[in-house]
C-alpha positions as semicolon CSV with decimal commas, in nm:
position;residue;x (nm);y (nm);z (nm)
1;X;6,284;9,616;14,349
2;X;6,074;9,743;14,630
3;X;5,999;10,109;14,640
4;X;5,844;10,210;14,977
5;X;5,521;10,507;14,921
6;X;5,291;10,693;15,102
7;X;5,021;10,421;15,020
8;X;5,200;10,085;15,033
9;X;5,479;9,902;14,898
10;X;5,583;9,905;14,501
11;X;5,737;9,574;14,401
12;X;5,881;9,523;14,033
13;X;5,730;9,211;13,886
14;X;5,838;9,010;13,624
15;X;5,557;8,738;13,531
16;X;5,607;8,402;13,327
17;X;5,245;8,339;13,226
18;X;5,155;7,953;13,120
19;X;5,390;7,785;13,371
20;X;5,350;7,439;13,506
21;X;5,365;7,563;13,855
22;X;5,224;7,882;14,035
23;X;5,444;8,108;14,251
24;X;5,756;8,289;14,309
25;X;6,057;8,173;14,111
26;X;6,352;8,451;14,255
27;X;6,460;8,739;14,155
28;X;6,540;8,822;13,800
29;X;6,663;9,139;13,652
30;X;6,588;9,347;13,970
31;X;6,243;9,253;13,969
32;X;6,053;8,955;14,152
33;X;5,990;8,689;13,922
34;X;5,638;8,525;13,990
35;X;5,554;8,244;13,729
36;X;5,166;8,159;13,658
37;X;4,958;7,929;13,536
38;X;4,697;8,131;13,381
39;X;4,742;8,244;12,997
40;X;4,750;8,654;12,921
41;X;4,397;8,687;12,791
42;X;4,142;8,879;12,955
43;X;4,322;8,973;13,228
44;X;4,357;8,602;13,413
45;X;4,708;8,615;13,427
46;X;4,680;8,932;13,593
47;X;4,404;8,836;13,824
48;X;4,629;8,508;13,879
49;X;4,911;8,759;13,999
50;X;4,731;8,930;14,261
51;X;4,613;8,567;14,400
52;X;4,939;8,463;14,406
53;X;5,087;8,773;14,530
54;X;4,803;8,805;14,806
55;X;4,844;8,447;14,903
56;X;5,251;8,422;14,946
57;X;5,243;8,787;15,142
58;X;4,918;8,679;15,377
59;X;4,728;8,985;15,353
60;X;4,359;9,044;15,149
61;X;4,346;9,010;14,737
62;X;4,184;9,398;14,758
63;X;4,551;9,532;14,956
64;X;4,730;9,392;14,588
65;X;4,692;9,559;14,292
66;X;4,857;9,620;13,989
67;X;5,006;10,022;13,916
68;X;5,153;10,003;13,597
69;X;5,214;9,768;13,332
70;X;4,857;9,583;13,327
71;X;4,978;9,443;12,959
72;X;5,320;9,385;12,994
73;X;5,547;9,110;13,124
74;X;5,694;9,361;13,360
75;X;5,485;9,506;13,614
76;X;5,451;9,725;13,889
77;X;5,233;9,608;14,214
78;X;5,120;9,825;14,465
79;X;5,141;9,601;14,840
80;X;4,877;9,797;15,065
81;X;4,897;9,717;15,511
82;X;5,253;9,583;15,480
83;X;5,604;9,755;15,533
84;X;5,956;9,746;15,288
85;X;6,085;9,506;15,535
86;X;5,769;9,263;15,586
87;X;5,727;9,209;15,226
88;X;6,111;9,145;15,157
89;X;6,086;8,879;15,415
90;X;5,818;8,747;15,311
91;X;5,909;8,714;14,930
92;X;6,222;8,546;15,042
């Protein structure tokens, strides 16, 4: 689930878009699951992930963003200022 690089911290993300609540729901098939309430349309949801992500992990929205999977449920985020073992302790 979390993949330590040269640049930051890769977590695998699972999102749940047009949830009643906002924020991090577990773990779910080795990935973190983060439901949202934003719909998948125009990138909002994925904006809405990086808030979210940002938010729960306390550093800046600009040290999140998304590496792969920009249309998909299942994504990969890119954590910049933060080690493996901050963000796990974070998350949990």
């Amino acid at each position: 689930m979390l993949t330590t690089t040269k640049e930051g911290v890769l977590i695998a993300v699972r999102v749940v878009p047009r949830a009643a609540r906002a924020g991090l729901a577990g773990i779910r098939d080795n990935a973190l699951l983060v439901r949202l309430n934003a719909a998948p349309v125009e990138g909002a949801a994925n904006a809405e992930l990086i808030e979210v992500l940002a938010d729960t992990l306390g550093v800046a929205r600009r040290a999140v963003s998304i590496s792969s999977g920009e249309r998909s449920r299942r994504k990969t985020v890119l954590i910049r200022g933060l080690s493996a073992d901050e963000v796990a302790s974070r998350i949990t």
